[in-house]
N, C-alpha and C positions, 0 to 999 in steps of 0.2 A: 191699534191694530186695524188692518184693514180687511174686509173678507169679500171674496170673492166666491160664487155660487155655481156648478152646472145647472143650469135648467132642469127642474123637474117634469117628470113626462105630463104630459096633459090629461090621462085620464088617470084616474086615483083608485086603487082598491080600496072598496068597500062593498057593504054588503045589505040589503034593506034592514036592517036592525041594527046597525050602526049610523050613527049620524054621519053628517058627509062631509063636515068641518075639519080643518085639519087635526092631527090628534096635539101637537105642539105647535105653537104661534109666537113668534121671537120680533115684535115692533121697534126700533126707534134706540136698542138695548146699546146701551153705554156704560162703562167701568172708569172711575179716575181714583188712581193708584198715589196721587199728589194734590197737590194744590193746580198746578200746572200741563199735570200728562196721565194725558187717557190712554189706556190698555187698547181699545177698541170703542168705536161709535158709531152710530146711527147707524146696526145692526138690523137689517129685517129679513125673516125667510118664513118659511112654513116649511113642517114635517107632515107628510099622510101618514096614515095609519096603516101601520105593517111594512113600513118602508125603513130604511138603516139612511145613515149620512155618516161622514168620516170626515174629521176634525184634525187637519196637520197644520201644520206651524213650527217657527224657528222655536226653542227655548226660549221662556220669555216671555212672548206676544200674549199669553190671556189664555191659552187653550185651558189648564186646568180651574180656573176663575171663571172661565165660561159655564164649565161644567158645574160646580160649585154656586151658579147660580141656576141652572136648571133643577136641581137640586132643592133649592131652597135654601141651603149652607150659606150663603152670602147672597146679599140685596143691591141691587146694579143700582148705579148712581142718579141714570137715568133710563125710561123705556120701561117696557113691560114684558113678562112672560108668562104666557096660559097654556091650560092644557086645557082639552075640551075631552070628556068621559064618555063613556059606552053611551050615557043614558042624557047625552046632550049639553052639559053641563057643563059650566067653566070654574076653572080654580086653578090660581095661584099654586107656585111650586110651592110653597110650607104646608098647602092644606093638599099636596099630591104627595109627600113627600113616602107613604110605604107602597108607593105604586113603581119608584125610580128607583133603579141602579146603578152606579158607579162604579169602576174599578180606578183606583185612582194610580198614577204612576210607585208611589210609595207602598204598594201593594204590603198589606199585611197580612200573613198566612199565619195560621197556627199550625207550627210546626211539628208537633206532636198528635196530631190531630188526621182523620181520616181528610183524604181530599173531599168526598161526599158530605162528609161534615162541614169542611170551611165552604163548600156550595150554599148549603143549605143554615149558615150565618146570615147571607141574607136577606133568609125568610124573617131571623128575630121579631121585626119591628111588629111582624101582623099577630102575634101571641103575646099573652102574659108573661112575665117571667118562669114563673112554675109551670105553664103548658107544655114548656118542651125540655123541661128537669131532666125527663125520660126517656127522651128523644121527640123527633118530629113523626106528625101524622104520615099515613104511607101515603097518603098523595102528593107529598109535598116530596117527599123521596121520591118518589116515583118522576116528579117533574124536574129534579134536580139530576138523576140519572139519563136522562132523555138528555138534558144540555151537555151535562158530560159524553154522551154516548154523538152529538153531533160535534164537539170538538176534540176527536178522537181519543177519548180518555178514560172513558168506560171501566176497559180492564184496570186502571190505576186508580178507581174509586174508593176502596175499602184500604187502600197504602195512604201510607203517612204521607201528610204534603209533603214534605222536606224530602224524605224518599219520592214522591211522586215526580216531581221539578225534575231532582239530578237526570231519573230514567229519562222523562220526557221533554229536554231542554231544546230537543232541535223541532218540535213539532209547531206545527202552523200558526200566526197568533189567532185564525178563526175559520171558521169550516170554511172549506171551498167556494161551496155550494152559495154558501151568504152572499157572494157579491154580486151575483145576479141580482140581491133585492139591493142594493147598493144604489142610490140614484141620487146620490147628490153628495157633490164633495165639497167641503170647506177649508180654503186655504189660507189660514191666517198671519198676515205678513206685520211688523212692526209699522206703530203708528209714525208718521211723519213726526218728528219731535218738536216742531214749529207749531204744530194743531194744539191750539190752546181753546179754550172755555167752551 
């Protein structure tokens, strides 16, 4: 796959208590799906902190393998990827991985289940198993309600996903407002099929 970048703006939000590093760093990053053929190669970009990117592509091309390696879930063939923390540090996606989220195309909802609740599934990874037997802390709810409450979904919190979907099938795939922070698009096209080693 081959990817192509908007330019990121030139001054970067941050703040004197955060380092000024990108918060994600994607060097040199290659996937081979064969012996013979790469998904994508000699990928490089950088994410700021507090900024979104949007990831299109034909079927195919590496979009959810990309992801899958930001993640941690899968180790790219070749190249690196870092994240750099609050407190200036760097670490590999395996030693980030309950700080990242996915939603992956395969979407699995518990369908019996509050939509507030399959939000706050997410959280799992940062609790013991017995911590949240009971449910989750109210902060954690509380920040789970807030994401629901900016993808207008709020009032369909406490309904069952399966009910929540049918209601809400024509609403937006992400608030409005988001693409303002929107500054860099990624358009992933199929590798030349000649690009070997």
């Amino acid at each position: 796959m081959i990817a192509e970048t908007l330019p990121l703006p030139a001054t970067q939000t941050s703040t004197d208590s955060l380092p000024c590093e990108p918060h994600l760093t994607v060097r040199d990053l290659g996937l081979r799906r064969d012996t013979d053929r790469w998904l994508f190669r000699h990928m490089n970009w950088e994410l700021p902190r507090h900024q979104f990117i949007a990831l299109t592509g034909a079927s195919g091309v590496g979009k959810s393998s990309l992801l899958r390696m930001l993640c941690g879930l899968e180790n790219p063939s070749e190249g690196s990827v870092t994240y750099c923390c609050n407190e200036g540090c760097h670490h590999d996606p395996r030693q980030y991985q309950k700080k990242v989220g996915v939603i992956f195309q395969n979407l699995r909802l518990i369908g019996n289940s509050s939509l507030l609740n399959n939000v706050l599934c997410g959280r799992l990874a940062r609790y013991q198993w017995w911590q949240t037997s009971f449910g989750f802390p109210s902060v954690e709810e509380e920040e789970a309600l807030t994401l629901l409450e900016e993808f207008g979904l709020a009032h369909l919190s406490h309904k069952w996903s399966r009910k929540s979907l049918e209601v809400n099938n024509n609403a937006p795939p992400w608030p409005a407002h988001s693409s303002k922070n929107l500054k860099s698009c990624w358009q992933m096209n199929p590798s030349p099929s000649s690009t070997k080693n």
